[in-house]
C-alpha positions as CSV (number, residue, x, y, z in Angstrom):
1,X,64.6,-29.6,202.1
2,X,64.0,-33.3,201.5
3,X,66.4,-35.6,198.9
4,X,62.6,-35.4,196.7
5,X,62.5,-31.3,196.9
6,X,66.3,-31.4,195.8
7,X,65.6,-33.4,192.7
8,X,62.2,-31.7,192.1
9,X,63.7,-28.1,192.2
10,X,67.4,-29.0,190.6
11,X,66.2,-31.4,187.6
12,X,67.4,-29.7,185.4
13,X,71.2,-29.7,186.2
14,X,70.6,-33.3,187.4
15,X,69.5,-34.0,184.1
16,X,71.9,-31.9,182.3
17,X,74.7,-33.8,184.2
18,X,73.2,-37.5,183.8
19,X,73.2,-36.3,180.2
20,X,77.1,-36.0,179.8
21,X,77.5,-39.0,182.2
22,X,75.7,-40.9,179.6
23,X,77.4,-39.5,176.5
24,X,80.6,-40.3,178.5
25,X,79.4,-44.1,178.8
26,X,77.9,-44.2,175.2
27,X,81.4,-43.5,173.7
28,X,83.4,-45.8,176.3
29,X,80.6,-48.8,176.2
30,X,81.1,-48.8,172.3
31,X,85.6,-48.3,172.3
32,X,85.8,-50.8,174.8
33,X,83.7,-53.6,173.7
34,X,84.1,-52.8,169.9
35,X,87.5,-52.2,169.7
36,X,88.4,-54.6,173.0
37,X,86.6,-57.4,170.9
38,X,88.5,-57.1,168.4
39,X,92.2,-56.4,170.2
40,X,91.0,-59.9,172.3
41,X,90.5,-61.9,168.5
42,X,94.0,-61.0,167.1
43,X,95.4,-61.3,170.4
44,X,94.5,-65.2,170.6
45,X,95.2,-65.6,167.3
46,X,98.5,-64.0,166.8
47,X,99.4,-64.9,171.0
48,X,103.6,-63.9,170.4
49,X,102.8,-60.7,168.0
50,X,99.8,-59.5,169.6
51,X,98.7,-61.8,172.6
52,X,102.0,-60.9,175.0
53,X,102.0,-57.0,174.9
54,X,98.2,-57.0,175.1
55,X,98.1,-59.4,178.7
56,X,101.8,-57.2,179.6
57,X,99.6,-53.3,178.8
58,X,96.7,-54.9,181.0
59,X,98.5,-56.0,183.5
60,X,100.3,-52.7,183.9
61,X,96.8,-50.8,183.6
62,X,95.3,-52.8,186.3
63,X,98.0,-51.8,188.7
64,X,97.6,-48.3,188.4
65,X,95.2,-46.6,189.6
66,X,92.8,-45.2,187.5
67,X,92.6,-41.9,188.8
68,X,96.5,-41.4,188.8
69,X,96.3,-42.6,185.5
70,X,93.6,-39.8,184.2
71,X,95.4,-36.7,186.1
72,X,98.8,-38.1,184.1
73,X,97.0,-38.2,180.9
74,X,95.3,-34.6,181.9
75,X,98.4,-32.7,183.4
76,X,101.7,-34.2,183.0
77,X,101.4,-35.3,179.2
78,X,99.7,-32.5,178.3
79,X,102.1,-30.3,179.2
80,X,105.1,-32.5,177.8
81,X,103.2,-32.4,174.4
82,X,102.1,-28.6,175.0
83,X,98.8,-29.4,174.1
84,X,95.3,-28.7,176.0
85,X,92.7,-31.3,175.3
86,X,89.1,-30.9,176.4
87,X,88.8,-32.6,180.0
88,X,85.9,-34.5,178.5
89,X,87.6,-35.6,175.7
90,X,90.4,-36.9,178.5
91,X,88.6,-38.2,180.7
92,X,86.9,-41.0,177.8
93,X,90.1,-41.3,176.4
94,X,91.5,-42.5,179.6
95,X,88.5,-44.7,180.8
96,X,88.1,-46.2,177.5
97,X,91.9,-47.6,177.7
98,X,91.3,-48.8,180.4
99,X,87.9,-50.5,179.1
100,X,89.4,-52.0,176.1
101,X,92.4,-53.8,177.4
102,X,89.8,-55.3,180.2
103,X,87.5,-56.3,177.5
104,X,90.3,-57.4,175.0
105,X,91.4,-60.0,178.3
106,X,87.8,-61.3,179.1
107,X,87.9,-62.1,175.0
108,X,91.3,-63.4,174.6
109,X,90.8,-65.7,177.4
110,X,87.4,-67.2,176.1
111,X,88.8,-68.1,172.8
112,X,91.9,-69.9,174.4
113,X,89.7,-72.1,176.5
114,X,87.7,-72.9,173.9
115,X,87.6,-76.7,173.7
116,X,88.9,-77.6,170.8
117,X,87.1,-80.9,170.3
118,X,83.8,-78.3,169.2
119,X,85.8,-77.7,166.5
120,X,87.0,-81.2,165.7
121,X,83.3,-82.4,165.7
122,X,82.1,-79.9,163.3
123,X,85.1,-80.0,160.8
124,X,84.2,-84.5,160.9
125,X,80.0,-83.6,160.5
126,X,81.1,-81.2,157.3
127,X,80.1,-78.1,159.0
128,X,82.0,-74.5,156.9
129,X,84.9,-72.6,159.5
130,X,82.2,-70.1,158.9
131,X,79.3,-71.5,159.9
132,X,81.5,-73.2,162.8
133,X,82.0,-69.6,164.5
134,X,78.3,-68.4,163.8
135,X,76.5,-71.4,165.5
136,X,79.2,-72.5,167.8
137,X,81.4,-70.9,168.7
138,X,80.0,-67.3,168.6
139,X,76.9,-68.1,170.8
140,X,79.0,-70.5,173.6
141,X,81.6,-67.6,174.2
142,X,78.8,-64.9,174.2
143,X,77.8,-67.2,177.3
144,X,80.7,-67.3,178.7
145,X,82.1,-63.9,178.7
146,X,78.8,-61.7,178.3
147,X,78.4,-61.8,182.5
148,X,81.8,-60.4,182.7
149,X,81.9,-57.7,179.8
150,X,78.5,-56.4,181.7
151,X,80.1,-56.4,185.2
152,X,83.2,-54.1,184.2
153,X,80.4,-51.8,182.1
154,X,79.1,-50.6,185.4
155,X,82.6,-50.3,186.8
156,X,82.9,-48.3,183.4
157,X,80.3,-46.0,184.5
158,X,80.8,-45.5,188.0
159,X,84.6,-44.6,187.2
160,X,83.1,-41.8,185.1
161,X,82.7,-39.9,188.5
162,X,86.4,-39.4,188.4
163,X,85.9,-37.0,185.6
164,X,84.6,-34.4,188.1
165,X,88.4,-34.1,188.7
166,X,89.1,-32.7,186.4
167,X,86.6,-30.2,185.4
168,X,83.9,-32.5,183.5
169,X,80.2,-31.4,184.5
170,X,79.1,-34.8,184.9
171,X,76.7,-35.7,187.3
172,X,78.9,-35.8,190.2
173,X,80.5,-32.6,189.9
174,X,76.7,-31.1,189.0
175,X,75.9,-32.9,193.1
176,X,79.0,-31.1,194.1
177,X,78.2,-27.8,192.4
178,X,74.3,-27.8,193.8
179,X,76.1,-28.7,197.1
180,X,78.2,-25.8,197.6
181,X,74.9,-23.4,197.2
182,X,72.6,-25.0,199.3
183,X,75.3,-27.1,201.1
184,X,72.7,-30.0,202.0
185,X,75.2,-32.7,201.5
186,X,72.8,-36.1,202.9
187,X,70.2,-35.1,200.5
188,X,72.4,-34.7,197.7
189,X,74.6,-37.4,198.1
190,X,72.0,-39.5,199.4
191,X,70.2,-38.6,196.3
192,X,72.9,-39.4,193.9
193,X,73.8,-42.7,195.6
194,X,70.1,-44.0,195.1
195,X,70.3,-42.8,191.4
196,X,73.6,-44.9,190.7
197,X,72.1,-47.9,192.7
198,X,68.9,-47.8,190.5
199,X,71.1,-47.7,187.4
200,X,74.4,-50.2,188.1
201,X,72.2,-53.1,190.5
202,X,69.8,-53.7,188.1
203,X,72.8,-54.5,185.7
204,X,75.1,-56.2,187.9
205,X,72.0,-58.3,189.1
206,X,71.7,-59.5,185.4
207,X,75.4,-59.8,185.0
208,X,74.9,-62.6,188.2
209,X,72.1,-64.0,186.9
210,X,73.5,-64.6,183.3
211,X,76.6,-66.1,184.7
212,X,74.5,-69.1,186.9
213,X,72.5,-69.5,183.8
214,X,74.6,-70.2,181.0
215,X,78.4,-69.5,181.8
216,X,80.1,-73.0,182.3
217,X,83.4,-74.8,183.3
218,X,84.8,-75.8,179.7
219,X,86.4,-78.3,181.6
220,X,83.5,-79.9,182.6
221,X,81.9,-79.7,178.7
């Protein structure tokens, strides 16, 4: 049975499972670079309130291991708070955490480097604060951090795969389950891998490409 038979004859669970991989990403996608957006604003503008505990909570995250971080979230607190939460439920919770603070740092850090004399220039030609962030400085730190926020989306997606972990029938856990019945594990993994490749180098390619394009030194501007 070749990796196109496998895919031809289990579609369906393939699709099924690509399905809640998707859903996962859709929610995480839109908490992270929402809500990260937003965290990464106040936190350069109120840096001692907001702007320490946000860089001390990444920092933290980005030592732990994600997938330590999802079984705490799905056993240990659980059980503290005598609770049971839907894996998939846990599993986005966690991942999205993880995606905001990364986001809120890629943000916070574009608006502090943010040369200043932009600013000046536009406040001495008469130009509104408002229309100052919507033609300025909006589109230059879209440039900047836009290759970025795209390049930790894929990591975003591919960490979904942990959520087979813990029960969630996404679609590595649907490869797992398929594998166990017809126990072809090249085809199927095979399969999967050149599934994920057709999805995440398409986007990191563009990620790349955006970042020679248009993101720049500031110190250089």
């Amino acid at each position: 049975m070749t990796v196109f038979d496998i895919l031809v004859k289990y579609q369906q669970a393939f699709a099924d499972g690509l399905l809640v991989t998707f859903q996962m990403c859709l929610i995480i996608w839109s908490a992270g670079l929402i809500i990260g957006s937003l965290l990464g604003i106040l936190a350069a503008k109120w840096t001692k309130f907001l702007g320490i505990p946000t860089r001390l909570i990444a920092f933290v995250l980005s030592g732990m291991p994600m997938l330590v971080f999802l079984f705490w979230l799905h056993y240990p607190l659980q059980s503290l708070l005598g609770i049971v939460v839907d894996p998939f439920i846990t599993a986005v919770v966690t991942i999205s955490i993880i995606n905001i603070f990364s986001v809120s740092e890629v943000v916070r850090i574009a608006l502090r480097d943010f040369p200043n004399q932009y600013i000046v220039a536009a406040k001495v030609c008469g130009i509104s604060s408002y229309h100052t962030v919507l033609y300025i400085q909006l589109p230059i730190i879209l440039r900047q951090t836009l290759p970025s926020l795209l390049m930790i989306q894929v990591g975003m997606l591919q960490a979904t795969l942990f959520a087979s972990l813990i029960s969630v029938n996404e679609i590595f856990r649907v490869a797992q389950q398929i594998n166990s019945v017809i126990y072809k594990p090249v085809e199927i993994y095979t399969a999967l891998g050149i599934l994920f490749l057709a999805i995440c180098l398409p986007m990191n390619g563009l990620a790349l490409w955006l970042r020679k394009q248009f993101t720049r030194d500031y110190s250089e501007q």
